[in-house]
Backbone as numpy.savetxt, mean C-alpha at the origin, in Angstrom:
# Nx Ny Nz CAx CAy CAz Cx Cy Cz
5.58 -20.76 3.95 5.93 -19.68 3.01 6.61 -20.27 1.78
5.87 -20.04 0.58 6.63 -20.52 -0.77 7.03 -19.28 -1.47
8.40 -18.79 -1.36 7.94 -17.44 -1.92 8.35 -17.82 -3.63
8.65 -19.13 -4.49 8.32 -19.49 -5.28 7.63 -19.12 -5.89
6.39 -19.49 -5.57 5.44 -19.86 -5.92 4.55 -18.23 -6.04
4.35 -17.73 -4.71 4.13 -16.24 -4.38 5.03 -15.36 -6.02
6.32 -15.55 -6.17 7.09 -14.76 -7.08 6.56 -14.98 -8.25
6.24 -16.52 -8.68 5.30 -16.89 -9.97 4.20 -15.98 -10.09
3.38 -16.30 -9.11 2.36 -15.57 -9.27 1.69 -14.48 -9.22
2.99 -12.89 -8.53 2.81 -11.88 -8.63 3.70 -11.37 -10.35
4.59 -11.98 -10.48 4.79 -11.81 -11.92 3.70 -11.88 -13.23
2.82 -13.12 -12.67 1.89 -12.90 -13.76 0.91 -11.87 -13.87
0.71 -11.46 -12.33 -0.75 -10.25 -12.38 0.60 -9.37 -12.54
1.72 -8.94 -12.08 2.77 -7.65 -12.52 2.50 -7.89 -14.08
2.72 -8.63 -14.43 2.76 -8.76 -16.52 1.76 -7.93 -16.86
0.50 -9.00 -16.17 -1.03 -8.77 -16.97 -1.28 -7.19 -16.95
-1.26 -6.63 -15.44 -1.60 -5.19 -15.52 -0.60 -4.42 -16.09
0.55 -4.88 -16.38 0.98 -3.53 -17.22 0.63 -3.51 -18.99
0.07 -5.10 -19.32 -0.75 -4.80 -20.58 -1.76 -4.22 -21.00
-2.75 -3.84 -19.03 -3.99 -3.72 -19.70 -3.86 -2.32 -19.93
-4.83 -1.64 -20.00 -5.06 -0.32 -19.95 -5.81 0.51 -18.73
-4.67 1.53 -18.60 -4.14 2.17 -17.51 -5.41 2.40 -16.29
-6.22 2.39 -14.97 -6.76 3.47 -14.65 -6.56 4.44 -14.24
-5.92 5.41 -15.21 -5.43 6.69 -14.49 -6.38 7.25 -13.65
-7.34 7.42 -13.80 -8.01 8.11 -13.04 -8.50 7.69 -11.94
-8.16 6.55 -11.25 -8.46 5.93 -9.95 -7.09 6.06 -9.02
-6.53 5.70 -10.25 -4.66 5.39 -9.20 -4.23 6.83 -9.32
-4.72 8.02 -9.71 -4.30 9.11 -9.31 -5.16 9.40 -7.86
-5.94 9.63 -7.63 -6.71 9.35 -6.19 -5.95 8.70 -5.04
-6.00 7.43 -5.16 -5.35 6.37 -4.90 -3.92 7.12 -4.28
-3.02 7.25 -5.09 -1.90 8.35 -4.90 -1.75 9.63 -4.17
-3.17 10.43 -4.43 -3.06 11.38 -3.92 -3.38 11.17 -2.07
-4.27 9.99 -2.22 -4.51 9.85 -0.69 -3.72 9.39 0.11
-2.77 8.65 -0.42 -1.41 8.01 0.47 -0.13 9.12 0.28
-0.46 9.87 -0.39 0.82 11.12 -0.48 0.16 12.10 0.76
-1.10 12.16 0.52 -1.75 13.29 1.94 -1.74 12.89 3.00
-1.92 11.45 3.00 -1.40 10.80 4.78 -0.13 10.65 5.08
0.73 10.35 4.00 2.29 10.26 4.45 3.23 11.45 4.66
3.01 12.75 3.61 3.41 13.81 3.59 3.67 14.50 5.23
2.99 14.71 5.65 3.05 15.51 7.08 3.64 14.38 8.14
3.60 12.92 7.99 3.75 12.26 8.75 5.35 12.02 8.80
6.13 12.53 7.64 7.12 11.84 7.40 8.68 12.85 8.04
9.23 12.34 8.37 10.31 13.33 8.47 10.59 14.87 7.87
10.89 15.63 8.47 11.03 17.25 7.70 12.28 17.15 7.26
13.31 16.78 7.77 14.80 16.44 7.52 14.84 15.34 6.79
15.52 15.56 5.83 15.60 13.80 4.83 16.12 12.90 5.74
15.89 12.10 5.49 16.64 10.56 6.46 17.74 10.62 5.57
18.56 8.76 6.34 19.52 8.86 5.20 19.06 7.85 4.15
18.23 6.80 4.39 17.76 5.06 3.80 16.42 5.02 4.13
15.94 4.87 3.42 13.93 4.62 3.58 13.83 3.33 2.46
12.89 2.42 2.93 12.49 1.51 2.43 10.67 1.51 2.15
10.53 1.35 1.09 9.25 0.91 0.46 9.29 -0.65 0.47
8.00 -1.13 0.81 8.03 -2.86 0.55 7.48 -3.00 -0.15
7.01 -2.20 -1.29 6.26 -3.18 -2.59 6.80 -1.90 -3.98
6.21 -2.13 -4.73 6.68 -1.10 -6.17 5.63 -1.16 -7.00
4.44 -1.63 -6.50 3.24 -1.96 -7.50 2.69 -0.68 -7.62
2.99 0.29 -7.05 1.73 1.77 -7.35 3.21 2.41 -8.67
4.30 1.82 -8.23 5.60 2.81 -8.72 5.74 2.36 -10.38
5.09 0.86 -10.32 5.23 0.16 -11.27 3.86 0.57 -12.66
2.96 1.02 -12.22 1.45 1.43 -12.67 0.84 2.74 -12.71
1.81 3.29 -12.03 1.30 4.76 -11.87 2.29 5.54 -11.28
2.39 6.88 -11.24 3.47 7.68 -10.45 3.77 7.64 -9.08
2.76 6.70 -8.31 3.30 5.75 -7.02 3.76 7.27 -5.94
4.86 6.40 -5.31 5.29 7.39 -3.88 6.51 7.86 -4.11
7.13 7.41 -4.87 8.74 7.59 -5.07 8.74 8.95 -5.43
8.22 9.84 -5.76 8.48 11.13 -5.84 8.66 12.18 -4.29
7.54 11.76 -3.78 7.65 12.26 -2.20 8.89 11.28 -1.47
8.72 10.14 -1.85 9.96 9.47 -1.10 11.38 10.08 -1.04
11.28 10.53 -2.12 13.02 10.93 -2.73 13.14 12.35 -2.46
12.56 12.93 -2.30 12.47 14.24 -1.48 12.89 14.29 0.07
12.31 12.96 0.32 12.09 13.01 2.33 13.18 11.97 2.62
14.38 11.47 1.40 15.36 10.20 1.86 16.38 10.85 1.19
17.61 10.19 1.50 19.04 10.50 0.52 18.95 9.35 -0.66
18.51 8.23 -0.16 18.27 6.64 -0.80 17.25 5.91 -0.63
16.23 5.93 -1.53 14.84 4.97 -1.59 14.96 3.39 -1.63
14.71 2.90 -1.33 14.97 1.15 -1.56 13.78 0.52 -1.56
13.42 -0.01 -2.68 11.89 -0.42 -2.96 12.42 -2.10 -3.22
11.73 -3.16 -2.50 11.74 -4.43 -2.78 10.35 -5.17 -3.17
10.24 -5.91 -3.68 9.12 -6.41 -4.78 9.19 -7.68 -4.99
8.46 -9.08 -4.93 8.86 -10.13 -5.18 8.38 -10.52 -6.45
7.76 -9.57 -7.34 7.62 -9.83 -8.81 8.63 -9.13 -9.85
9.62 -9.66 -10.11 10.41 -9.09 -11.16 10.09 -8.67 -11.98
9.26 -9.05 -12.56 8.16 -7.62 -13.68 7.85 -6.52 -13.15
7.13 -6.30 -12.09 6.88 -5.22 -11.14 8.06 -4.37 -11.18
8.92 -5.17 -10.35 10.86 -4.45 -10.39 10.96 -3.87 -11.57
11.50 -4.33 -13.02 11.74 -4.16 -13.77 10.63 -2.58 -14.19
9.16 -2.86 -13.80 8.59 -1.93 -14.80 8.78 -0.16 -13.82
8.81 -0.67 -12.21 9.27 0.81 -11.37 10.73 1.26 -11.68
11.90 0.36 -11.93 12.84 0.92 -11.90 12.98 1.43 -13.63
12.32 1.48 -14.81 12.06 1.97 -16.16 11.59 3.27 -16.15
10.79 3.13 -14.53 10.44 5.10 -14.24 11.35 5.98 -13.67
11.62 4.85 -12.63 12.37 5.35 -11.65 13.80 5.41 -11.49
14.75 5.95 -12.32 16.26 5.42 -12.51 17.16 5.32 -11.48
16.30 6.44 -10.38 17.23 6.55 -9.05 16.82 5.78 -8.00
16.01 4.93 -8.15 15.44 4.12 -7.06 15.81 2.90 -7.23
16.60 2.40 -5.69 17.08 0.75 -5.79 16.09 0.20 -5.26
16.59 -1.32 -6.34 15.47 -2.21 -6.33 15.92 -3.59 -5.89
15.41 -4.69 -5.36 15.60 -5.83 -5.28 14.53 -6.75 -5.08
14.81 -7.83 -5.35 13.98 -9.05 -5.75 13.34 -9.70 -4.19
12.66 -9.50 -3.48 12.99 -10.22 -1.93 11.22 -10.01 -1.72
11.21 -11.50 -0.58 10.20 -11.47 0.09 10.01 -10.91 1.45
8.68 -9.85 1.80 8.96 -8.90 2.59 9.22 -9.36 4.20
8.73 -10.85 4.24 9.22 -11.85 5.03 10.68 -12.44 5.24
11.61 -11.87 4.44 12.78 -12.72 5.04 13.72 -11.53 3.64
13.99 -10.59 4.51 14.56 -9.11 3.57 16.15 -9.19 3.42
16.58 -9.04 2.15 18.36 -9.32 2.21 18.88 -8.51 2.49
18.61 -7.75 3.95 19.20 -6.25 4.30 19.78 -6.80 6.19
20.48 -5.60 6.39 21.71 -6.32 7.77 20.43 -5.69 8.72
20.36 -5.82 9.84 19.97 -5.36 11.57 19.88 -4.27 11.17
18.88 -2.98 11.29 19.14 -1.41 11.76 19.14 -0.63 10.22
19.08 -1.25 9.01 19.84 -0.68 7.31 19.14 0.50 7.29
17.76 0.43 7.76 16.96 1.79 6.98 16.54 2.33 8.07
16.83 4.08 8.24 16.18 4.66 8.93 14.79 4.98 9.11
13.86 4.44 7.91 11.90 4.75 7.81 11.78 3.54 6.96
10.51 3.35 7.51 9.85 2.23 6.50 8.60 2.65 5.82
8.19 2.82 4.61 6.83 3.17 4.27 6.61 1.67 3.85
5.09 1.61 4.20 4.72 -0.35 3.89 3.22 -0.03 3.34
2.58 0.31 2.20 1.55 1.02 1.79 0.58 -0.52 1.07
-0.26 -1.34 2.28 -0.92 -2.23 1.37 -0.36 -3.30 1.10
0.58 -3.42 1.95 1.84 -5.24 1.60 1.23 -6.14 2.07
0.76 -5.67 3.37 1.36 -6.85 4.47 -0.29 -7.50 4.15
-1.08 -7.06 3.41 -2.45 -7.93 3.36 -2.73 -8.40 2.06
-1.33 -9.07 1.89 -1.41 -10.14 0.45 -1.17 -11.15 0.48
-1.02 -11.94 2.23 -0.35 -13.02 2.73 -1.59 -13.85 2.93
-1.48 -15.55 3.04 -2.46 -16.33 3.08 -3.63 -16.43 4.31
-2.31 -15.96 5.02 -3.09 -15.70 6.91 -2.19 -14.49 8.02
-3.19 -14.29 8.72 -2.62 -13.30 9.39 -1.11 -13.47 9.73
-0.42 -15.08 10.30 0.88 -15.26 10.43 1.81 -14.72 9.69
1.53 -14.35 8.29 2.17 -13.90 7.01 2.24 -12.26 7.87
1.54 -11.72 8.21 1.80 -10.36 8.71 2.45 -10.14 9.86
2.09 -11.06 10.34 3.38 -11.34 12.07 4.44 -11.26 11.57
4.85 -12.42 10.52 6.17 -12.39 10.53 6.60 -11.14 9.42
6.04 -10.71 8.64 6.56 -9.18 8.11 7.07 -8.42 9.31
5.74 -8.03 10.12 6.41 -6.93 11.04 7.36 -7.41 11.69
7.77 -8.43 11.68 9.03 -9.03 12.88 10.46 -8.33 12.17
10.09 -8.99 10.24 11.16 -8.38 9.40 11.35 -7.22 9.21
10.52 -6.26 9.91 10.43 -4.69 8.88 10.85 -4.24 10.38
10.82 -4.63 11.71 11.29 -4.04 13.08 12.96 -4.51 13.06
13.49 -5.65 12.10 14.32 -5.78 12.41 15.59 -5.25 11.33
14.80 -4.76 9.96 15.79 -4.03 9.45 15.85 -2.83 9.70
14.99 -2.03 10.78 14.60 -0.16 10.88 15.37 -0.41 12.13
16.19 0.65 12.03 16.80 1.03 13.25 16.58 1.39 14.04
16.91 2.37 15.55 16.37 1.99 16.99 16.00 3.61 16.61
14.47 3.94 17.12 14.00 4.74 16.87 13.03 5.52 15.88
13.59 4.58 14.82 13.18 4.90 13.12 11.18 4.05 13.50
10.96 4.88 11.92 9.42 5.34 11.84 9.03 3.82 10.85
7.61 3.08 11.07 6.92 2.47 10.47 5.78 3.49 9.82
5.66 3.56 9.01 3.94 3.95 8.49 3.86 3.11 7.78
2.66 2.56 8.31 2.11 1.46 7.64 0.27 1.26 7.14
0.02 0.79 6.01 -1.51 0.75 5.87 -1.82 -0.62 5.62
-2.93 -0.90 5.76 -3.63 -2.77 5.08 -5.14 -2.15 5.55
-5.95 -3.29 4.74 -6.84 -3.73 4.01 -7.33 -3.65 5.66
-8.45 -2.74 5.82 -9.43 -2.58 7.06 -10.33 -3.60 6.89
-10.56 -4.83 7.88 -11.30 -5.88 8.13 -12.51 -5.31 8.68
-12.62 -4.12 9.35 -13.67 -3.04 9.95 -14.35 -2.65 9.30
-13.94 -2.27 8.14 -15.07 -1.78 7.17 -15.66 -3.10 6.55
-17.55 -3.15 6.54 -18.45 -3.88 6.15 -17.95 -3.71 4.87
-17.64 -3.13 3.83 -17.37 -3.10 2.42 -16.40 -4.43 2.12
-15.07 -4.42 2.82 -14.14 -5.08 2.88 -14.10 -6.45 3.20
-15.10 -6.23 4.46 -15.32 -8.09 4.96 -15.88 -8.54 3.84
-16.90 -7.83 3.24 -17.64 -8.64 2.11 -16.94 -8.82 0.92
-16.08 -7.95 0.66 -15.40 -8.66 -0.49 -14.40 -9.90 -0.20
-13.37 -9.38 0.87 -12.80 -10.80 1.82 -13.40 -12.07 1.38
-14.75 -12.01 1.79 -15.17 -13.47 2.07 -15.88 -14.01 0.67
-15.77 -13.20 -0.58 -16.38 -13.11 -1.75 -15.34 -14.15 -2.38
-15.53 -15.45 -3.72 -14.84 -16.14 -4.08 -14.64 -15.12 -4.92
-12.78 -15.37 -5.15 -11.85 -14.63 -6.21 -12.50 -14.37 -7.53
-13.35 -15.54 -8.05 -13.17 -15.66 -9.23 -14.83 -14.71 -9.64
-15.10 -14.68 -8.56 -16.27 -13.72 -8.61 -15.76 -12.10 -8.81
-14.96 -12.21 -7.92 -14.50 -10.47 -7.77 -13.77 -10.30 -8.61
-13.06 -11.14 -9.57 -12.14 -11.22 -10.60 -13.17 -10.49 -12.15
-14.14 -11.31 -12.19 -15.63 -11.82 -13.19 -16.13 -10.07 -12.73
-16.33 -9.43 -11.72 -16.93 -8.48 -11.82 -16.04 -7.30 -12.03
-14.43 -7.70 -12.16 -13.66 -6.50 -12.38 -13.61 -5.63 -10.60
-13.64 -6.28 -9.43 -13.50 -5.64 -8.52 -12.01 -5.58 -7.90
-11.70 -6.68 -8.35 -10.12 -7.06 -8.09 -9.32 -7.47 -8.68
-8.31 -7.65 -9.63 -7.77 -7.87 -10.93 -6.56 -9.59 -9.96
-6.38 -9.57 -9.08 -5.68 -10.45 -7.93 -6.00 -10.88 -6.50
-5.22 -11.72 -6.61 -5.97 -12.60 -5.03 -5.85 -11.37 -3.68
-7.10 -11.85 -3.06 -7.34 -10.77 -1.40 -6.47 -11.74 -0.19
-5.78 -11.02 0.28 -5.02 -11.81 1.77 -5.80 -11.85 2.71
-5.08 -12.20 4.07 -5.78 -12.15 5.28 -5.37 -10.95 5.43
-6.32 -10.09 6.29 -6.05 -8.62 7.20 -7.15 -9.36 8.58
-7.10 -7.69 8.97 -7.92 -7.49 10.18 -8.37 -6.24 10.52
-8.52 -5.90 11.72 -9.54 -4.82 11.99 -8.38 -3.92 12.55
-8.63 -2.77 12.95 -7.86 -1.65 13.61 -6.88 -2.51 15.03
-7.82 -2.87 15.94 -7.25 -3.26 17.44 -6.09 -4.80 17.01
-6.37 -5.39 16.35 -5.91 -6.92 15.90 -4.55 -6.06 15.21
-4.74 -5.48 14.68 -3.32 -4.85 13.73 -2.69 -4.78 14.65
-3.01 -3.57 15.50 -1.78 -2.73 16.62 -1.48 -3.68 17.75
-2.10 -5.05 17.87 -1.73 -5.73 18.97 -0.46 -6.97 17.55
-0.76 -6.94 16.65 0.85 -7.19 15.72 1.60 -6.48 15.74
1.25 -4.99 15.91 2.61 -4.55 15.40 3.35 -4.32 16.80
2.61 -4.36 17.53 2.98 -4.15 19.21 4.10 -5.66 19.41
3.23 -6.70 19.43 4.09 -8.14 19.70 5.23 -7.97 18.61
5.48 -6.92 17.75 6.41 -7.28 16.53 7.82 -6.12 17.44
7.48 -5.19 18.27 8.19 -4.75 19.25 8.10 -3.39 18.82
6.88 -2.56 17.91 6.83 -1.34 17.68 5.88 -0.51 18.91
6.67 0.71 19.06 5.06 1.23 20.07 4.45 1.68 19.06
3.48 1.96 18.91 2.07 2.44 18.23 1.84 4.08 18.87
2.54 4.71 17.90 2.09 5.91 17.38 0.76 6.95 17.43
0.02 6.43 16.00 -1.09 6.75 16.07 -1.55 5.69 15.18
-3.52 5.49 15.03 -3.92 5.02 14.34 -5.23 5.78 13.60
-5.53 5.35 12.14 -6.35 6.40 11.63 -6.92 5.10 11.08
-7.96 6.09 9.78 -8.40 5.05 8.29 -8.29 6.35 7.25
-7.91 5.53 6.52 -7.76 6.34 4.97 -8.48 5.86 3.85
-9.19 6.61 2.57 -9.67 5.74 1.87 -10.90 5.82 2.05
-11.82 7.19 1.86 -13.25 6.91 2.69 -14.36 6.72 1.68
-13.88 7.33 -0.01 -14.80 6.74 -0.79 -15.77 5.62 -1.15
-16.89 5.65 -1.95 -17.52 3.99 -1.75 -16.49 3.16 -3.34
-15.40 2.78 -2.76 -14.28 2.41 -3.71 -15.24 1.65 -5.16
-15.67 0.87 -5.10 -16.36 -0.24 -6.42 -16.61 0.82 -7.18
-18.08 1.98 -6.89 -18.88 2.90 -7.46 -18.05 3.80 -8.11
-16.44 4.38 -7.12 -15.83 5.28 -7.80 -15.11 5.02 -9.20
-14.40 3.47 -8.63 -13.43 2.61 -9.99 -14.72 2.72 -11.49
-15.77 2.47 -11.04 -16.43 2.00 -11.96 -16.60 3.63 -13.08
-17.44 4.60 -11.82 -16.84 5.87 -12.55 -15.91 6.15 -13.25
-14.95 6.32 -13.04 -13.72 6.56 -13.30 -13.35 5.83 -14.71
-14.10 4.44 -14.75 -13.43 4.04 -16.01 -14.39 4.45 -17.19
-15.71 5.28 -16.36 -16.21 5.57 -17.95 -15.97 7.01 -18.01
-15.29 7.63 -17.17 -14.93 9.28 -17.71 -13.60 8.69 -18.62
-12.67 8.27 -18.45 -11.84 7.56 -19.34 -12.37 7.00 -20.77
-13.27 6.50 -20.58 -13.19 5.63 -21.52 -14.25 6.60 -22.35
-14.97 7.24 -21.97 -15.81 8.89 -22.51 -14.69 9.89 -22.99
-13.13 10.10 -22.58 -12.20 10.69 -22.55 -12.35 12.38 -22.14
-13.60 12.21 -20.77 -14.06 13.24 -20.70 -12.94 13.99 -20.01
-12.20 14.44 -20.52 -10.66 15.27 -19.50 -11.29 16.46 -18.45
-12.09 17.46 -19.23 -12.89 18.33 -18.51 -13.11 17.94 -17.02
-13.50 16.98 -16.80 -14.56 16.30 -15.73 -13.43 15.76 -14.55
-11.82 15.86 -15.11 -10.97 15.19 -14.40 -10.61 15.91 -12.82
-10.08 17.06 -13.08 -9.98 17.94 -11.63 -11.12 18.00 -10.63
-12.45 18.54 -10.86 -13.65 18.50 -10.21 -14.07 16.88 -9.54
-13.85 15.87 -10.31 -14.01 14.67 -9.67 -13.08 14.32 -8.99
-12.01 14.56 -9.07 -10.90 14.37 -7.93 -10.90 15.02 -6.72
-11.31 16.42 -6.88 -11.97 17.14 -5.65 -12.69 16.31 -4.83
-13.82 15.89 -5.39 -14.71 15.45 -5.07 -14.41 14.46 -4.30
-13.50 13.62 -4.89 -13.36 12.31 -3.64 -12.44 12.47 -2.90
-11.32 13.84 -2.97 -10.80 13.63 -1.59 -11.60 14.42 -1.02
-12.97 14.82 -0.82 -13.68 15.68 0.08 -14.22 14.33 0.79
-14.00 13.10 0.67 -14.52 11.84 1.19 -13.43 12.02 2.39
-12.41 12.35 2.37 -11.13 12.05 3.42 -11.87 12.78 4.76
-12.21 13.95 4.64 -12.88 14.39 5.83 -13.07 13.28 6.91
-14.06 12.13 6.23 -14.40 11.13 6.93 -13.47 10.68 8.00
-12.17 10.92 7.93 -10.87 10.21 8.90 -11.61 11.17 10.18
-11.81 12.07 10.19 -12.16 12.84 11.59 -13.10 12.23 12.04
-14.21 11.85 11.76 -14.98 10.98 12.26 -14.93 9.71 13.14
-16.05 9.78 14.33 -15.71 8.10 15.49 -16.04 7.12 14.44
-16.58 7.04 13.34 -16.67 6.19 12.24 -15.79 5.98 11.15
-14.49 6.11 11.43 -13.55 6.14 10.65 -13.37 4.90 9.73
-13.51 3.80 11.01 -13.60 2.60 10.67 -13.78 1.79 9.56
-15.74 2.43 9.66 -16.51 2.13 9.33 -16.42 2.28 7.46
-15.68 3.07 7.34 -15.95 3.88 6.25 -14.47 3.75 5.64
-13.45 3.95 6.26 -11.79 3.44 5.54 -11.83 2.56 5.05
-11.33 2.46 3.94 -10.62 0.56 3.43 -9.37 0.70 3.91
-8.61 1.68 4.65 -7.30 1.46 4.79 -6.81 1.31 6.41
-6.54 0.74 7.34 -6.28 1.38 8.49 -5.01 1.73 8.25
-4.50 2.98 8.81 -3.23 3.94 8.95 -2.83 3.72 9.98
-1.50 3.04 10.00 -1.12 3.04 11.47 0.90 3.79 11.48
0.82 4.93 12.21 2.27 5.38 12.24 2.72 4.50 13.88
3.79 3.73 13.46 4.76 3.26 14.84 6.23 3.65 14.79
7.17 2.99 15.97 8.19 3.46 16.08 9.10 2.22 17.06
10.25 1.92 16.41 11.09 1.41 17.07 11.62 1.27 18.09
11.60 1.15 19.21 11.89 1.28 20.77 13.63 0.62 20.76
């Protein structure tokens, strides 16, 4: 683990994307689908401390911190790109922030009663990088307290193929603006988060759109500035979510959803 090196280099893609120009119209989707899976899942009673492990949706777009701060007394978002930091907490005035790798967290035994982890833990070089997250994220949530957690579905054929696609290809076609981690499939997750000492909850997939085809959409209703066209196409792709009911959930998520719990 260099988180050096890791901090260099999420600072530069944190820089780059907040120069480019925006996709609102993907990362509102994007948003709306991790607010519709987390919403019902999350406590009815505010907690008192909830932790976010990244700030990149908070940093680019209106992110989670709005539902967060509703469902906590105190949000705590950590980020190992200080640009990132800097550009969520410019939105966000009430949300604490710190500089830390989600591997080795500057917080005591038990600090936060919930963890939301939306897309972290599959930015690491190899699956070990996700072992040892969940080891860190079981050991700052206290006895009882909630994981919801998502990563990069190795299950879905869409995903393996980009996985195994060189960067600089998926970079060249605009599919990925930054480097892809190791993940895995549904069963490989929950037997981490299990050895990490969580029981396993439930497991879903989220994310059922054909993602490339939609981004690509999306950037020419934008760039058409067709506003009209904005509500009806958003419909449209969360009518893709249906898909979670399906024995093909898998197949078809880029996200696996997994809610656990502290024993």
């Amino acid at each position: 683990m260099d988180t050096r090196t890791d901090a260099r280099y999420w600072n530069t893609v944190g820089s780059s994307l907040q120069k480019r120009p925006r996709q609102t119209l993907w990362r509102a989707h994007s948003d709306a689908v991790n607010v519709g899976w987390l919403a019902p899942r999350l406590a009815a009673q505010r907690v008192g401390r909830l932790l976010k492990t990244d700030l990149f949706d908070e940093a680019l777009t209106t992110g989670l911190y709005p539902l967060l701060s509703v469902r906590a007394h105190s949000v705590f978002g950590v980020d190992i790109s200080a640009s990132t930091l800097r550009a969520a907490g410019g939105r966000y005035v009430g949300l604490h922030r710190a500089q830390a790798d989600i591997r080795a967290l500057p917080f005591a035994d038990g600090a936060f009663d919930g963890i939301v982890s939306n897309s972290t833990l599959d930015h690491f070089d190899s699956t070990a990088g996700i072992a040892a997250a969940l080891a860190e994220l079981h050991r700052v949530l206290r006895s009882r307290g909630q994981l919801l957690l998502t990563l990069d579905n190795l299950a879905n054929p869409v995903v393996a193929l980009r996985n195994a696609l060189p960067l600089r290809l998926l970079n060249l076609l605009r599919i990925v603006p930054y480097g892809i981690g190791a993940t895995c499939g549904p069963g490989r997750l929950q037997h981490f988060v299990r050895q990490a000492g969580f029981e396993v909850v439930e497991v879903g997939a989220i994310l059922h759109c054909p993602r490339v085809l939609v981004v690509a959409l999306a950037r020419m209703l934008e760039a058409r500035q067709a506003a009209p066209l904005r509500p009806p196409f958003l419909r449209c792709l969360m009518a893709f979510e249906r898909l979670a009911r399906w024995r093909t959930r898998f197949l078809t998520g880029y996200f696996i959803a997994i809610v656990a719990r502290k024993g």
